[in-house]
C-alpha positions as CSV (number, residue, x, y, z in Angstrom):
1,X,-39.7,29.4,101.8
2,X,-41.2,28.4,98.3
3,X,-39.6,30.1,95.5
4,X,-42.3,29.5,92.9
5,X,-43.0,31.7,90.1
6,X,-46.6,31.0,88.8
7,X,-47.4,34.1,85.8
8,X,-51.0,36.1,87.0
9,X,-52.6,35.2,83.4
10,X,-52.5,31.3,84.2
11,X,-55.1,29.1,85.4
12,X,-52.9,27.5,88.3
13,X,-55.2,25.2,90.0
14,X,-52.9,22.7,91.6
15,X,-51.1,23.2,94.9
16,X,-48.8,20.0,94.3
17,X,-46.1,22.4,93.1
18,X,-42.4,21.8,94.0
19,X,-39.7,24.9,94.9
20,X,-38.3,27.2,92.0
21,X,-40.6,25.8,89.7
22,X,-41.9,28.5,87.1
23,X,-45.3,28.6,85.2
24,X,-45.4,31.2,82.3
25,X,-48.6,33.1,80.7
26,X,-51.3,31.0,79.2
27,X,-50.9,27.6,81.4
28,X,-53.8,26.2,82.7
29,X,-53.0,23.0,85.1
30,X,-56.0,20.8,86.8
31,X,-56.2,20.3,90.3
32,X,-55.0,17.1,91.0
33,X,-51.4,17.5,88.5
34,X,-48.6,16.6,90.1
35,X,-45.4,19.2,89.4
36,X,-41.6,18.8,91.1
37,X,-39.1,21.2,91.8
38,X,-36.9,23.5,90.1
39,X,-39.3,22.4,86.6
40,X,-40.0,25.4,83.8
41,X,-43.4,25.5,82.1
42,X,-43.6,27.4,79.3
43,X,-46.2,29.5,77.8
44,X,-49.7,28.2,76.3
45,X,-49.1,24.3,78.2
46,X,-52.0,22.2,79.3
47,X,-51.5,19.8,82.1
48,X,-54.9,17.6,83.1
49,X,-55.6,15.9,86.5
50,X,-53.7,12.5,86.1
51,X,-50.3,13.9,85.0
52,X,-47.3,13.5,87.2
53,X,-44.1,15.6,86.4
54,X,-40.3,14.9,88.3
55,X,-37.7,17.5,89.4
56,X,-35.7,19.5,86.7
57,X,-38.4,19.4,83.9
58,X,-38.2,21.6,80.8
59,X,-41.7,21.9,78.8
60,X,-41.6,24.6,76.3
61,X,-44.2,25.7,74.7
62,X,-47.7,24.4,73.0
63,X,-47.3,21.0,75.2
64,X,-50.3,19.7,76.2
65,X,-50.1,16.9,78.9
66,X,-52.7,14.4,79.2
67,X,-54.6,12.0,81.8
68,X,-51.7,9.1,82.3
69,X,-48.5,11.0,81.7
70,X,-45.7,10.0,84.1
71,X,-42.5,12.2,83.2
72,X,-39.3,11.1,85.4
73,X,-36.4,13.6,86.5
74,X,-34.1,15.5,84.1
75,X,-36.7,15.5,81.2
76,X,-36.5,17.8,78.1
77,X,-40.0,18.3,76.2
78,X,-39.2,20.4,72.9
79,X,-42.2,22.8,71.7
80,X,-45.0,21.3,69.8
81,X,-44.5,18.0,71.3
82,X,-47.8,16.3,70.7
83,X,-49.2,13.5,73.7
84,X,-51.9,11.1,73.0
85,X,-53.6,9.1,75.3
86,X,-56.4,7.4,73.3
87,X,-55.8,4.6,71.2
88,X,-59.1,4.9,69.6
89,X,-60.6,8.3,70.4
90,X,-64.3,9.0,69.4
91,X,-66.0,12.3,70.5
92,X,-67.8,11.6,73.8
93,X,-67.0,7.8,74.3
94,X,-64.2,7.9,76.7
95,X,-62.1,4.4,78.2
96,X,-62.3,3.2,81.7
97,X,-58.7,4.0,82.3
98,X,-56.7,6.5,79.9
99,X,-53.5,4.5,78.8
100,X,-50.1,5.7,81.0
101,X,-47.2,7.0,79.0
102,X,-44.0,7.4,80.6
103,X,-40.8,9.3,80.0
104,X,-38.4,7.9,82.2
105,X,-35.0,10.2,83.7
106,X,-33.0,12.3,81.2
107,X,-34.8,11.7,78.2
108,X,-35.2,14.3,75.6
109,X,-37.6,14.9,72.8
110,X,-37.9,16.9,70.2
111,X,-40.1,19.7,68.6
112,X,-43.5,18.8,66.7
113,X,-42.6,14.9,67.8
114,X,-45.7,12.7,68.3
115,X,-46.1,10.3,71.1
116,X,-48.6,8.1,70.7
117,X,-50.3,6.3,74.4
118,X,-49.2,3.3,76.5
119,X,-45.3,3.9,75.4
120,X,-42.4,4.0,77.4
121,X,-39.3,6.5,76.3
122,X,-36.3,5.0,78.1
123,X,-34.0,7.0,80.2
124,X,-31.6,9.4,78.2
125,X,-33.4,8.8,75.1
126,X,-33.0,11.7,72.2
127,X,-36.1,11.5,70.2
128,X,-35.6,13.6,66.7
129,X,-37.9,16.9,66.4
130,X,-40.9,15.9,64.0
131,X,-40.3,12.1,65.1
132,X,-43.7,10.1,65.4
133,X,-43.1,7.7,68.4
134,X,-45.4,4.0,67.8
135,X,-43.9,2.1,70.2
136,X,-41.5,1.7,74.0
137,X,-38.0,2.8,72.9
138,X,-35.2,1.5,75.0
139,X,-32.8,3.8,77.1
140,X,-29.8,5.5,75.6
141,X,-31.8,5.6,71.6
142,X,-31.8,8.2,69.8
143,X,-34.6,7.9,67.5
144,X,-36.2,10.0,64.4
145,X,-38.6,9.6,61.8
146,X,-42.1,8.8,61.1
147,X,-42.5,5.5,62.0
148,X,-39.8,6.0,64.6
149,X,-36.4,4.0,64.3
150,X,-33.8,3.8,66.4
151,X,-30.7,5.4,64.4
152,X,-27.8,5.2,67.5
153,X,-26.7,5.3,70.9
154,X,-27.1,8.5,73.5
155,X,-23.7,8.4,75.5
C-alpha cells in the first residue's frame, strides 16, 4: 500500500514517487522527476524532468530543482536554496546537455544558499545559510560565505 500524501492544489505529474513521501500546496513536478521514499516537499517547490531525488529528502520551501540535479539519501535543502544549471544562461539559447549537480548522502545546506551547476557537495557536508557555492566541496565541510570556504569539519 502506498502511503503518499500529494496536496489537491499541486501540479503532480510524475508517477516515480516512492512510499510516505509528501508533496505540499503549490508544487508542480514534471513528468519524468524522479522522487524516493519517505521524502517531504514543501510548499511553492519546482522539480523539472531531469531531477533525481533519494530516500529521506527534506526540501522546504521556494526550492526550485532543475534539469541535472542528482540529490543522494539523507539530504537537507533549507528554504530559498537557489540551483543553477547554466553556466552561461541567455534567454532562448539553451546547451546540449544542462550541467549535473549532485548532492551526495547526508549533506545539508542552508537557507538563501546558492549553488552554482556542475558541483559536487560531498556527503555530510553543512553548507552555511546565504553561502554562494563556486565549486565541488569535499565530504564532511562545512562551508559559508560568498565565495564559499571551507571553515571545518562535519563529525
Amino acid at each position: 500500500m502506498n502511503t503518499r500524501f500529494i496536496h489537491p492544489l499541486s501540479d503532480v505529474q510524475t508517477t516515480l514517487i516512492g512510499d510516505e513521501t509528501t508533496i505540499w500546496q503549490f508544487c508542480v513536478v514534471l513528468p519524468k522527476a524522479v522522487i524516493g521514499a519517505r521524502c517531504n516537499i514543501c510548499a511553492n517547490v519546482f522539480i523539472e524532468n531531469d531531477v533525481i531525488i533519494g530516500n529521506d529528502v527534506t526540501i522546504k520551501n521556494g526550492v526550485q530543482l532543475w534539469d541535472g540535479m542528482r540529490i543522494e539519501d539523507h539530504v537537507f535543502i533549507g528554504p530559498n536554496v537557489t540551483f543553477t544549471n547554466d553556466i552561461f544562461p541567455r534567454s532562448k539559447k539553451f546547451p546540449k546537455r544542462f550541467l549535473q549537480t549532485i548532492i551526495k548522502s547526508g549533506a545539508s545546506i542552508g537557507a538563501n544558499a546558492t549553488i552554482l551547476p556542475g558541483i559536487s557537495i560531498g556527503e555530510n557536508s553543512m553548507i552555511g545559510a546565504g553561502t554562494v557555492v563556486i565549486d565541488s566541496i569535499p565530504p564532511n565541510s562545512i562551508v559559508v560565505g560568498n565565495p564559499s570556504r571551507i571553515v571545518g569539519k562535519a563529525d
